[in-house]
Each structure stands twice: as structure tokens, then as C-alpha cells.
N, C-alpha and C positions, 0 to 999 in steps of 0.2 A: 185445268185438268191436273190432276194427283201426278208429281210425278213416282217412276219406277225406278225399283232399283238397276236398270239398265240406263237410265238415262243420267243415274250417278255415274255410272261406269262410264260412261261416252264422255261426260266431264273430266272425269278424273285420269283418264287416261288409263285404265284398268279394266280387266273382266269384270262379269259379276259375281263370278266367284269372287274376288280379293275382296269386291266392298261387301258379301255378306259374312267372310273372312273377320275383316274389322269390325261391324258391327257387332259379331260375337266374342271378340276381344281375343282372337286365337294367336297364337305367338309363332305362326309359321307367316305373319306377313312382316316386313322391316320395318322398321322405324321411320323411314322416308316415307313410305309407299304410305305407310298408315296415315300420317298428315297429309298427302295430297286428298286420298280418301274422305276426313273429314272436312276437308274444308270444299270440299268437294258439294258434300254431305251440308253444310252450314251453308253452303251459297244459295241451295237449291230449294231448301228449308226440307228437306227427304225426311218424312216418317215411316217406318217400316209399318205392316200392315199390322193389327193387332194378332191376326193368326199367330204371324212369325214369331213375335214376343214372346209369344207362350211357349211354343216349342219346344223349346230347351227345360221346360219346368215340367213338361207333364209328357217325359218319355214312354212310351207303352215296350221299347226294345222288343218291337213287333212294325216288318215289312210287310205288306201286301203284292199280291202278283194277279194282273190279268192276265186270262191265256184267251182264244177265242173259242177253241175245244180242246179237252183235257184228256181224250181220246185219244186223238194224234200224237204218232210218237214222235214227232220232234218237239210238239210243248213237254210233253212230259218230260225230255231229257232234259230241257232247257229248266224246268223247275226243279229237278234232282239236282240243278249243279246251283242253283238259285240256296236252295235248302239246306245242302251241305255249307256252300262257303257262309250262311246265315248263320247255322251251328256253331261252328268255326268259332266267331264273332259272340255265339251266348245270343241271338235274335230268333226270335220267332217267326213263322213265314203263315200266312193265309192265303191261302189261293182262291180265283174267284174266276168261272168258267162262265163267260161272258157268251156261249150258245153263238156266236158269232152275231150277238144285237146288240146294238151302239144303244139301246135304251139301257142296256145291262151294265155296259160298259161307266157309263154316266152315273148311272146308279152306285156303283165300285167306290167311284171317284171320291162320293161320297165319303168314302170311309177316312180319307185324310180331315176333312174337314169336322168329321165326330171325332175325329182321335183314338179313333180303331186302330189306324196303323200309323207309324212316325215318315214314313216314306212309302212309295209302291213304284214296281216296276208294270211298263204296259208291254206284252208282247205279240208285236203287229196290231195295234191299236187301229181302231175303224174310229174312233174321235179323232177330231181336227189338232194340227199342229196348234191351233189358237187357242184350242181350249185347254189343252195340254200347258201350253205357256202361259195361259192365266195361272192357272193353279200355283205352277212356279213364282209366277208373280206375285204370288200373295204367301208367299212363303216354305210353300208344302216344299218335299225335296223327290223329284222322280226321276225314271228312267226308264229308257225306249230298247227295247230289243227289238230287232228287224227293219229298221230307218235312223235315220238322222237329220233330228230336227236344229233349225237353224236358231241356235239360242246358246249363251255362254255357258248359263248351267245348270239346264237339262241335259243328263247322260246319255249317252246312247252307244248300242254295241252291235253290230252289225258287220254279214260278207259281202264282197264284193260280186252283188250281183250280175252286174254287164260281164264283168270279166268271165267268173264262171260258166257264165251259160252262153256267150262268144263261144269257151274251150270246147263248150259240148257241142254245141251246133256245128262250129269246124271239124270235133271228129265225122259226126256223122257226114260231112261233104267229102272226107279223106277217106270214107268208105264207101264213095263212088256216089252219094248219094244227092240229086238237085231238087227234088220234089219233097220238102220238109215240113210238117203241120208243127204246130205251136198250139199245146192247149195250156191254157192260162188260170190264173185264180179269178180272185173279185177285184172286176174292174178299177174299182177305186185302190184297191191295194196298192201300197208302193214297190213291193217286192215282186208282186205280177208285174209292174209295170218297168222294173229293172229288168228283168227278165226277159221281156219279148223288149226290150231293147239289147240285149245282150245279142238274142235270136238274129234281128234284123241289120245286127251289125255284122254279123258272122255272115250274111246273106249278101248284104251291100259287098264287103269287102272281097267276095271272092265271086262276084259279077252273078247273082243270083237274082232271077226277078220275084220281087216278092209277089206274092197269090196272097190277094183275102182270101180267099175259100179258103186257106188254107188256117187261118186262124179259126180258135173256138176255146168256151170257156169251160172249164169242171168246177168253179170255185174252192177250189183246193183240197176237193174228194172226192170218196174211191167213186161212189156213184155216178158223180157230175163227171169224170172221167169217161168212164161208159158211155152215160150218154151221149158228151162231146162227141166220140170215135163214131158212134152210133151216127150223128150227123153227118160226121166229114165222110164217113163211109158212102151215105146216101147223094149227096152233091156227085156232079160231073167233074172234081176238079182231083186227078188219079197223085198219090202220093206214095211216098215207098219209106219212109220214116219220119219219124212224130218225137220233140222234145214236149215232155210236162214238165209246168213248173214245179210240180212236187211228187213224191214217188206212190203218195194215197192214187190219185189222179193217173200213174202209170198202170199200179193194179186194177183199174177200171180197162185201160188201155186193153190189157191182157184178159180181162173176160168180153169185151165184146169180140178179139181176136177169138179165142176159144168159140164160140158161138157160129162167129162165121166162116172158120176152118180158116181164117189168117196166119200164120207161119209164120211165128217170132225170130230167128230174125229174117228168115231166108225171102217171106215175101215183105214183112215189115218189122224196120230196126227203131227200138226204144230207148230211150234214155231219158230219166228223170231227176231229179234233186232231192236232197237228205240222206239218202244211204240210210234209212230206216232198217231195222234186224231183218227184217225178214223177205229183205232183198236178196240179198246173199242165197237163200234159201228154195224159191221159187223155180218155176222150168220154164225159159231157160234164166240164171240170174240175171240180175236188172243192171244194167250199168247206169250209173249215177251221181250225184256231186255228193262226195261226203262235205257235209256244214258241220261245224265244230259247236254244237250243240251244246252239249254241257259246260265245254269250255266257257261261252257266252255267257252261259246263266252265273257261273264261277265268278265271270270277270266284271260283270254289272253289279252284283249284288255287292263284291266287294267294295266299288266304287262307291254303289250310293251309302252304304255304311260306313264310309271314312269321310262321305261330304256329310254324312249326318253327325258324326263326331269333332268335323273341321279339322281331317285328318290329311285333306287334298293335298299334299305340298305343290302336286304337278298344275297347272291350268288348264292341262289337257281334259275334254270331256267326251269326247268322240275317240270311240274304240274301233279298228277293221280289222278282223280275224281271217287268216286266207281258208281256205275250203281246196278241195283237190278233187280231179274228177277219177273216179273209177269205171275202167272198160272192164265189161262182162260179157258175156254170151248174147245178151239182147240187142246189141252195137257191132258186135266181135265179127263182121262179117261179110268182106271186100265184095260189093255187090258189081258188078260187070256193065 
């Protein structure tokens, strides 16, 4: 079997940053490090993939970005700060709205290997961490917004899920509340599934029994929201506040309330995630976890365009950006 370039790296005693570092001949690694590297490199008889080779000869100084809907105002913030720090740089940005189908997504993917784009970022990718690291593996250069994949250097930028949504679920307990619904994204998501770990810890630690009935999914829209509420409303299992994992999924929340004359917060307290604009706005406002949205898009794009120029000094590739929850009126409301 061929080997990879990670398995120079495990030789060599180094990331796989520093041996694609050497192989590019870039002067931020020492003079030490770069002999072990080759000879590293000569024991193992390592050929880099012919993709890689190229790379460097036939720049397009054009990133690619998957969103999974372009809709939603957290991709979209997440692309504005992708775009500008791109500018910044003199790059180009193609966005590519993957409809939330891994067939599309795949298809995207594509675009590294025609040399449409020099790098691409995936945000909340519904492909596989392996397939993700293949492509790495054969040279392309990418990055993960919303996860962190277990790989030296594939990027990734990402909040701290558990923890934020632990804060939220605890507020709502600290306002009297024991009967908590959880509606979730797509199953497979990683960030739904931070999430209702966040949830079930906030539950565990303060002697709460967790209710299935009490789970249900919106897949991370306003719709699927509605309908979630729509279900849990109809079950025997009575609940008096509901965290979403995202704030589209809260506004669903709040029209099947409307509907059935539910009392935001006084019969039931909301709180969701993003701090989208037009949270703020709504009656009553939404309390919710501001994500640092833009920031993320800033902070990836910069990355993968300094691993694209072999600008990395740091070996760091995993970024966590903190998030903060905001109380609003929809939570704000010491239930008895």
C-alpha cells in the first residue's frame, strides 16, 4: 500500500503540516527538522500524489465554499467574513449551495480536482470525515467550519458546542424550569449532536430525568421547527420550555405557539442558537447563543490561504471561537 503523507509524519516525528512544509521547500521549517523530514521521506520511498505537484504551478487565487443553504443567515454571515478576509488576500471566493445533498456536496468537491478552486472550505459538511481526508491526502488544501476533523492538516473552525448549550439549558432550569423539549437538526450532524449533548448534560448535572418524548428533530428549519412543536404538543409528555438547536427552528417554534394561543414565555420559554438579526426583533425577542459567525468565516479563510502559500508558521489547525448566550424576553421569565 502507497504510503501517506501522514505516515511520513509518524516517522518523522512531525505533523503533516511540516513534511508538506518541506516538500514545498518553504523556509519557515529549520534546518534540523527538514533532515529528519527527508530522510524520513527516503526510508519510506514517500511520492507525493501527482495532484499535489501541480498545485503550486497552476494557481487559479480562487477558494471555493460549501454552505448546505445559502438562505440561512448564519451561512451567509459565515461567507461575508469568508469573502472579505479572501479580498483581503487578492482571492477569489465561489460559493457552492449544496441544497443540503451530499450528492451536491460530492459534486463541489469536484472542483478541487478540475482546478476550479486552489482550496475550499466545507461548512457543516454532510460528507464523511474520510472522504474529506482523502482529498487532503492527495494533496488538495481544505477546511471545516462547524467540526473538527481528526487530521494534522485539515483546518477547522468551530464553537464550543456542549458548553453553550449546557449555559442555555441551565438558564432555562434557573428559571424554574424541569420539563425541557430539545428540538434538534440532522441526525447525523455533528453540531446537533453537540448540542443535545450539551442539553443532556445540563439535565444530568442538575438531577433532571431525561424524557424521550421530549426530543424531536426540525432539521435545522423554520418549518421543521413547527412541525417538531406541532408533534411534541400532540404527545402526553407536558413540557413548559423547549431549547433549538438553531434560531430558523425557534421561529417555527413561535408560529405553531401563535396557532395554538401558547404564551411565549409565560406558558412556554424559548431559547435557541445564532443570534440571527431578526431575533432581536420578533415578539417577544428570542433569547439565544450569539456564534461568532463572521468571525469563523475571517478566521478559516485566512488559515487556508497562508497553508496555501506555506505561510503556517504555527502547527496549530483547529480553531474554538467562544459564543455567549443572550437572555431575552422569550427565557426572561421566573416560572413558579
Amino acid at each position: 500500500m502507497d504510503n501517506k503523507i501522514v505516515d511520513v509524519a509518524k516517522r518523522a516525528g512531525v505533523s503533516a503540516a511540516t513534511v508538506s512544509r518541506v516538500l514545498n521547500d518553504s523556509s519557515l521549517v529549520s534546518e534540523k527538522t527538514k533532515q529528519k523530514v527527508l530522510k524520513a521521506v527516503e526510508e519510506m520511498d514517500y511520492h507525493p500524489h501527482a495532484a499535489a505537484k501541480q498545485l503550486r504551478s497552476q494557481r487559479t487565487m480562487t477558494i471555493g465554499v460549501i454552505v448546505p443553504d445559502i438562505i440561512v443567515s448564519y451561512f451567509s454571515e459565515i461567507i461575508k467574513g469568508i469573502e472579505n478576509a479572501a479580498y483581503a488576500r487578492k482571492y477569489k471566493v465561489i460559493i457552492c449551495d449544496s441544497d443540503n445533498e451530499l450528492e451536491k456536496e460530492m459534486e463541489y468537491l469536484g472542483l478541487l480536482s478540475n482546478r476550479t478552486v486552489d482550496g475550499m472550505i466545507l461548512v457543516t459538511p454532510f460528507v464523511s470525515d474520510d472522504i474529506i481526508k482523502d482529498y487532503s491526502q492527495k494533496g488538495y488544501t481544505l477546511g471545516v467550519i462547524g467540526r473538527a476533523i481528526d487530521d494534522e492538516v485539515i483546518l477547522s473552525c468551530k464553537t464550543n458546542n456542549v458548553q453553550f448549550s449546557e449555559a442555555a439549558v441551565r438558564h432555562l432550569i434557573e428559571q424554574g424550569h424541569k420539563q425541557i423539549a430539545y428540538i434538534g437538526g440532522f441526525s447525523d450532524s455533528m453540531e446537533n449532536y453537540e448540542r443535545m449533548e450539551g442539553y443532556l448534560k445540563a439535565l444530568k448535572d442538575n438531577r433532571i430525568p431525561f424524557k424521550p418524548g421530549l426530543i424531536d428533530s426540525g432539521h435545522f428549519m423554520e418549518s421543521g421547527g413547527y412541525e417538531a412543536t406541532l408533534r411534541l404538543f400532540e404527545r402526553q409528555e407536558p413540557f413548559t420550555a423547549v431549547f433549538t438547536a438553531n434560531d430558523e427552528m425557534a421561529l417555527g417554534v413561535y408560529r405553531a405557539c401563535r396557532e395554538r394561543g401558547v404564551r411565549i414565555p409565560e406558558d412556554l420559554a424559548v431559547v435557541g442558537v445564532d443570534n440571527n438579526r431578526i431575533t432581536g426583533y420578533i415578539v417577544p425577542p428570542l433569547s439565544t447563543v450569539e456564534q461568532p459567525k463572521y468571525e469563523m468565516g475571517v478566521c478559516l479563510a485566512e488559515k487556508l490561504i497562508d497553508q496555501l502559500n506555506d505561510l503556517n508558521a504555527s502547527e496549530q489547525n483547529k480553531y474554538v471561537i467562544e459564543s455567549r448566550l443572550i437572555v431575552r424576553d422569550s427565557s426572561n421569565y421566573l416560572r413558579n
